[in-house]
C-alpha positions in Angstrom: 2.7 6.4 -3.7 3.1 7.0 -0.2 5.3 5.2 2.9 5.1 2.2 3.0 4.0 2.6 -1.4 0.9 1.4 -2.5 0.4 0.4 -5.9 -1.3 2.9 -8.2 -1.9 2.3 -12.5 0.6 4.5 -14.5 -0.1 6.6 -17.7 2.3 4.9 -20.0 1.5 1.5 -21.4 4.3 -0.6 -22.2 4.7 -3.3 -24.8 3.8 -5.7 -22.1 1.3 -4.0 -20.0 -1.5 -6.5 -20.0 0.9 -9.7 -18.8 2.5 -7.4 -16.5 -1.0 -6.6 -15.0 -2.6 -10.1 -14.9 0.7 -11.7 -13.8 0.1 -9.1 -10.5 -3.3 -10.1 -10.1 -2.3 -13.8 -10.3 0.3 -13.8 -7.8 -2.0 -11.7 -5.7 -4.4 -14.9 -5.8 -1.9 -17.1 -5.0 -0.2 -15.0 -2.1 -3.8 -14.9 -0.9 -5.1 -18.2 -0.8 -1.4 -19.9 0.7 -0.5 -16.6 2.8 -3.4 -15.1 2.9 -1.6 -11.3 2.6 -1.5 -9.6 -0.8 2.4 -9.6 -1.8 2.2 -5.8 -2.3 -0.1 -2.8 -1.3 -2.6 -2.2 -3.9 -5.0 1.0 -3.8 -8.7 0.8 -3.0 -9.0 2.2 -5.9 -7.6 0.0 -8.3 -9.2 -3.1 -6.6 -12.9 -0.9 -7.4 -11.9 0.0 -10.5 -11.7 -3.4 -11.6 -14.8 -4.7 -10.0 -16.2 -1.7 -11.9 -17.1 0.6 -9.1 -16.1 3.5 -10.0 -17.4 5.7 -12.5 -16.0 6.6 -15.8 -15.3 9.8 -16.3 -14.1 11.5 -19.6 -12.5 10.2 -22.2 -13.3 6.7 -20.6 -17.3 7.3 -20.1 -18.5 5.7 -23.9 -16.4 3.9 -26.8 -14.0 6.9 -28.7 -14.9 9.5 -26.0 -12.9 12.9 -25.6 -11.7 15.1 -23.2 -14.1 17.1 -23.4 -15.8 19.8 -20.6 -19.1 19.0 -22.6 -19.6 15.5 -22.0 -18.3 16.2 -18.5 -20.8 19.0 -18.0 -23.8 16.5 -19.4 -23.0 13.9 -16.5 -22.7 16.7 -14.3 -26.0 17.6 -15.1 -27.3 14.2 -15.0 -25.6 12.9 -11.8 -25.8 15.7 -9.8 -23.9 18.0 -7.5 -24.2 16.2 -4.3 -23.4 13.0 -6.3 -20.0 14.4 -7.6 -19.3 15.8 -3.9 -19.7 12.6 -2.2 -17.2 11.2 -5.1 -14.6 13.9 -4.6 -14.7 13.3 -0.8 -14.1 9.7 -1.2 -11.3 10.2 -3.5 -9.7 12.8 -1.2 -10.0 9.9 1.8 -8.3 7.6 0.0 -5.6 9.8 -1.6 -5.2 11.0 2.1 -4.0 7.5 3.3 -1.2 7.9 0.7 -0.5 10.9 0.6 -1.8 13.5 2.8 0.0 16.5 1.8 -1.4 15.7 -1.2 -4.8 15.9 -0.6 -4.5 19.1 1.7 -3.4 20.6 -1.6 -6.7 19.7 -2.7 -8.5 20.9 0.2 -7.0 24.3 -0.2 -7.7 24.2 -3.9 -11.8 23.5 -3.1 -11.3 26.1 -0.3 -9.7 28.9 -2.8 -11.5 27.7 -6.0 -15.1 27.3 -4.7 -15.5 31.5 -3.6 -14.3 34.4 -5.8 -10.2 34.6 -5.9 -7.2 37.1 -6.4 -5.1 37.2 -9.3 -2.5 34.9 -7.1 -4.7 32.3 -6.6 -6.2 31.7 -9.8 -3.0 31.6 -11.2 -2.2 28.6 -8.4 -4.9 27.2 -9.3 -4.8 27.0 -12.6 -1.3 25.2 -11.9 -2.5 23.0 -10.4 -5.2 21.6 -12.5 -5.1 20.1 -15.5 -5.7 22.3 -18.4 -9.5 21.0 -19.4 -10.5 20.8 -15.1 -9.1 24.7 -15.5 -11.5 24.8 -18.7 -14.5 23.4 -17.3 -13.8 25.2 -13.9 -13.2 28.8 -15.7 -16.7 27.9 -18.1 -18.8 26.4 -14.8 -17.7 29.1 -12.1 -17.1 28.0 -8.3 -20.3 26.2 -7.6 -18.5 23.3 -10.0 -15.0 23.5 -8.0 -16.0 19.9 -6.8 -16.3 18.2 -10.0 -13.6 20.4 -11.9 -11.3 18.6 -9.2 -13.0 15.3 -9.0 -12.0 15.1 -12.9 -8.7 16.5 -12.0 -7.9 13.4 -9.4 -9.6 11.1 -11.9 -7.3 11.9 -14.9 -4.2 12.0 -12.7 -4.0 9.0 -10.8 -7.2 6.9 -12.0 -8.7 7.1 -15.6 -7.7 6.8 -19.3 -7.8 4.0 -21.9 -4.7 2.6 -20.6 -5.5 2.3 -17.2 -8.7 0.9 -17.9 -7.3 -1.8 -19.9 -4.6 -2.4 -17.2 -7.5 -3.0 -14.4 -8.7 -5.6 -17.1 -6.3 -7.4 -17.0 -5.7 -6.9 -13.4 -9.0 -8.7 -12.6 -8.1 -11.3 -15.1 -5.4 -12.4 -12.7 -7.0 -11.9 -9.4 -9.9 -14.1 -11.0 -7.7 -16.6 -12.8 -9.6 -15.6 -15.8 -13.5 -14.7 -14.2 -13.4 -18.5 -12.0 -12.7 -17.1 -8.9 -14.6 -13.7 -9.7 -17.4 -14.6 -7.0 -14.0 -14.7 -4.4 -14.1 -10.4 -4.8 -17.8 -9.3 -5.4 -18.7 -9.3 -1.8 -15.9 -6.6 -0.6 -15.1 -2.9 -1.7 -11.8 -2.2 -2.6 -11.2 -0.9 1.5 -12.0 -4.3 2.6 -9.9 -5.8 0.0 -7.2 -3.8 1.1 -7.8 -4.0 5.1 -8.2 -7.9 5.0 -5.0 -8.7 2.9 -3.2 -5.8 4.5 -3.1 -7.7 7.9 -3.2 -6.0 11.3 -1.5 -3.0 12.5 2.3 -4.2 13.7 3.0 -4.0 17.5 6.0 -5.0 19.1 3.3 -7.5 21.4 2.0 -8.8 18.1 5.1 -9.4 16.2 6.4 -11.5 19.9 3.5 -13.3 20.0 4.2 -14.8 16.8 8.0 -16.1 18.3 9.4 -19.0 20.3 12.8 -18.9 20.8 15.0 -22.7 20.9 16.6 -23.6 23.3 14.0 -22.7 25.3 14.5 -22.3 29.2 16.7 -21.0 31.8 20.3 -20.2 29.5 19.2 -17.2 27.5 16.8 -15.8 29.7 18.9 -12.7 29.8 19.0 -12.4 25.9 15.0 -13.0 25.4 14.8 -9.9 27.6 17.7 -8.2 25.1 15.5 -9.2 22.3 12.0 -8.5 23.4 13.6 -4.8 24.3 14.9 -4.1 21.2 12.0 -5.0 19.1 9.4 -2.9 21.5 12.2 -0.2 20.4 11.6 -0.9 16.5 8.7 1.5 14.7 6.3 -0.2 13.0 7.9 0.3 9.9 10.9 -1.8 11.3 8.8 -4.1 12.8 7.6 -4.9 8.8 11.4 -4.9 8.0 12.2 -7.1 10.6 9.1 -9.8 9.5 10.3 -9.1 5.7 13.8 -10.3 6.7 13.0 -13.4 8.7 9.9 -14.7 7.1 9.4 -12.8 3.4 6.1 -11.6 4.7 5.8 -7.9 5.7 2.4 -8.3 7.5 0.7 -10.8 10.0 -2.6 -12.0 9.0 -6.1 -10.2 10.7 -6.1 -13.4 13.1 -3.1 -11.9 14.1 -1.2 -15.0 13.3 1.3 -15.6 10.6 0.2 -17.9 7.4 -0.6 -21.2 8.9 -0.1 -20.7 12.9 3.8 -21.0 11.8 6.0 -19.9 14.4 8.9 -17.2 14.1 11.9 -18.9 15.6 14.9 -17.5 17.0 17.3 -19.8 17.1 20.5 -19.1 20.1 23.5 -19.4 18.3 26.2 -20.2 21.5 29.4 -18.3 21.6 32.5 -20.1 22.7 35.1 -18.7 25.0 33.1 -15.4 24.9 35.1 -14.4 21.6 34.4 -10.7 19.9 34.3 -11.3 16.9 30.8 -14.0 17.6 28.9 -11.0 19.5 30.2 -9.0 15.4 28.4 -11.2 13.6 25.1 -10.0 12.0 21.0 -12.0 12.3 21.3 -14.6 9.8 17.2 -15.0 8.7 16.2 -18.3 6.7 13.1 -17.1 5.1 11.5 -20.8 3.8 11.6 -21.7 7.7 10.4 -18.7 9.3 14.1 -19.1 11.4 16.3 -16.4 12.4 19.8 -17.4 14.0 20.9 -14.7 16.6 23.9 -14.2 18.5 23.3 -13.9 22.4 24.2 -10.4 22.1 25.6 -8.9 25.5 23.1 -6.1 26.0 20.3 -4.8 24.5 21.3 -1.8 22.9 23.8 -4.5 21.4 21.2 -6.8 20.4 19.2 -3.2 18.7 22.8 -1.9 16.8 23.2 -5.7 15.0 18.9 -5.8 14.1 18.4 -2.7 12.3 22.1 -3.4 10.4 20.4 -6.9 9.1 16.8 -5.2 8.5 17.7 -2.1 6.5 20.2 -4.1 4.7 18.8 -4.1 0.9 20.4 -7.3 0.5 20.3 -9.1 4.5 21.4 -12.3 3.4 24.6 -10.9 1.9 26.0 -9.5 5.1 27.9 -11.5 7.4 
């Protein structure tokens, strides 16, 4: 969900659902303690649910529970309005970094749902819901709007058995099994998120991360090529252009890469000045942090052959 995705829990549990889960969780360890970046976006959410933060709702709040607008209506009355407000509004923050046309559907929804409403907009929002939020919502009245969607968001994209058992296994991995649990108990799942995510890409951050070889006086000319067309890359190319030379999509919060290495771009001389050389495509070597680059004549050149090599799904392959 959302650009660049982040990793949400489905609804369907597949025969292998648990490995799947933990085998996630483990190489997120590992990515984190030799890269220290996560090796995919994973939602706030998820990283809370499996530390246990967030509150089950029905069918998930006791052993064999049901959807049911009773037992939602009984932690209603025992948590409180304000209490399932503040959840909502956190919810709708984080569903807003992924998607926020999303949650202005949701805002609009609150909007519409919490006063009296036409015959269109019931009907819209009774679309939108799911059928027992509608249920609860059409029993409860507007002053409940907040928790009729609150349960709406939690069936959709957090809650149910399956989930539940995925985030189990989840934290199984991420823990190697509960030794490394104490690693995670200090952060919420936004910290979790903001300190593997890495810092925001800049052009200035991804260049301080380079050296070019051979350094000097020869390619002067092409470093300014280079360092123009990557200030020309958005910050979604900017990821595409660390994926392709270094596997990593993200520079660390020390804004460094993992282990002070170096991006190098690496001169590749052209002889006798011949066209097809200044053709030729990037050629990245990922385990060396190493990108070879033509001294490209110009630096619209030098732009044209990048974003060829980066949005390639396959780089490597093209020559």
């Amino acid at each position: 969900l959302g650009d660049p995705p982040v990793l949400l829990v489905g609804r369907n549990r597949t025969p292998d659902w648990t490995n799947v889960w933990s085998t996630v969780g483990l190489l997120t360890l590992r990515c984190l303690v030799h890269f220290q970046v996560a090796p995919c976006g994973i939602s706030s959410l998820v990283y809370d649910c499996c530390l246990g933060r967030i509150t089950r709702l029905p069918p998930d709040h006791r052993p064999g529970g049901t959807v049911a607008i009773g037992d939602l209506a009984a932690i209603r009355s025992q948590r409180g309005d304000d209490w399932g407000r503040g959840e909502l509004n956190d919810l709708l923050r984080r569903v807003k970094t992924m998607d926020p046309q999303r949650e202005s559907s949701y805002r609009w929804l609150i909007a519409a749902a919490g006063k009296p409403m036409v015959e269109e907009e019931r009907a819209v929002v009774e679309d939108m819901l799911e059928p027992c939020c509608w249920e609860f919502y059409s029993a409860h009245g507007p002053a409940a709007v907040h928790w009729a969607v609150l349960w709406d968001l939690y069936l959709k994209f957090i809650g149910g058995p399956e989930r539940w058992e995925a985030y189990d296994s989840l934290m199984q991995g991420l823990t190697a099994n509960g030794k490394y649990r104490d690693l995670w108990e200090g952060f919420t799942g936004d910290r979790i998120v903001e300190a593997l995510g890495g810092q925001e890409l800049t052009a200035d951050l991804v260049l301080a991360n380079i050296e070019y070889q051979p350094a000097g006086r020869a390619y002067v000319q092409q470093v300014a090529h280079f360092e123009g067309a990557l200030n020309r890359l958005s910050t979604k190319e900017l990821a595409q252009f660390l994926r392709f030379t270094t596997g990593l999509d993200r520079i660390n919060l020390d804004g460094a890469l993992p282990n002070h290495q170096k991006l190098v771009v690496r001169w590749v001389p052209v002889l006798n000045q011949d066209p097809v050389e200044y053709a030729r495509l990037p050629q990245a070597h990922t385990c060396y942090f190493t990108v070879d680059m033509p001294p490209y004549r110009s630096e619209e050149e030098m732009l044209a052959r990048l974003r060829t090599s980066i949005e390639a799904p396959q780089p490597f392959a093209l020559q």
